[in-house]
N, C-alpha and C positions, 0 to 999 in steps of 0.2 A: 504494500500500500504506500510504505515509505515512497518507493522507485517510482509510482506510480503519480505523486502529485510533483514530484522533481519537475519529470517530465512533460507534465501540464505543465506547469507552471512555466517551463523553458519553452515550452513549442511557440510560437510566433504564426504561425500559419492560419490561426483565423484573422489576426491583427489585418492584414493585408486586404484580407473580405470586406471586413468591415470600413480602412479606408475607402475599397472601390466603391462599396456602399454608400460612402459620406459624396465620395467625386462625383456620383450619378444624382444625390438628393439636391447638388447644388446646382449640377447643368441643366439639370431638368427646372429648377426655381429660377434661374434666369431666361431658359427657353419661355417658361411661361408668362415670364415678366413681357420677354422683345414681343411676343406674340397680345400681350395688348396693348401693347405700344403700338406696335406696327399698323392694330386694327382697327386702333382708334384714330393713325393718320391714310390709311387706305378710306375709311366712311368718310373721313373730311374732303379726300382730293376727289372720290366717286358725286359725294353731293355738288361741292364746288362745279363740276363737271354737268351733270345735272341740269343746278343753275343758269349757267354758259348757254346750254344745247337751250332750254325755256327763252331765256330771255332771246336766243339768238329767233326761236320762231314765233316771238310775240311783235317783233321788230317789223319780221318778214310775212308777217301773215296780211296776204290780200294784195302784193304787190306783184303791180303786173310784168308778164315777161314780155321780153324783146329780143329781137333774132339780130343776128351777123349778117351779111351777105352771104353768108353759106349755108344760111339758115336754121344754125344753131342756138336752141331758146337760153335765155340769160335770166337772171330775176336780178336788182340791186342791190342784193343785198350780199353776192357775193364772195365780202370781206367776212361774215359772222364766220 
């Protein structure tokens, strides 16, 4: 029994587990962090976006087209 808690006591082999354990609890608490970070600026640039495309056909709604000489149709608005 003596031999036997030596040995324990000496071994190191789970120490190693349990750091890999502690390396994974912490990549995964940052993974989780970038990920709503990141989601909460993906929903700002998607609406901002959004936005843009509304205002661009509240601008253009109802204006009339005009052709080229080749007679391809145009609207003024373009630039949106």
């Amino acid at each position: 029994m003596k031999t036997f808690l030596k040995t324990f006591l000496a071994d190191e082999s789970g120490a190693s587990a349990a750091e890999y354990a502690l390396i994974i609890a912490v990549v995964g608490v940052g993974i989780g962090a970038a990920a709503l970070v990141l989601g909460d600026n993906v929903e700002q640039a998607v609406g901002d976006a959004a936005n843009d495309v509304a205002d661009c056909n509240s601008t253009t709604a109802g204006t009339p087209y005009s052709e080229d000489a080749g007679g391809t149709e145009y609207t003024s608005a373009t630039t949106c």
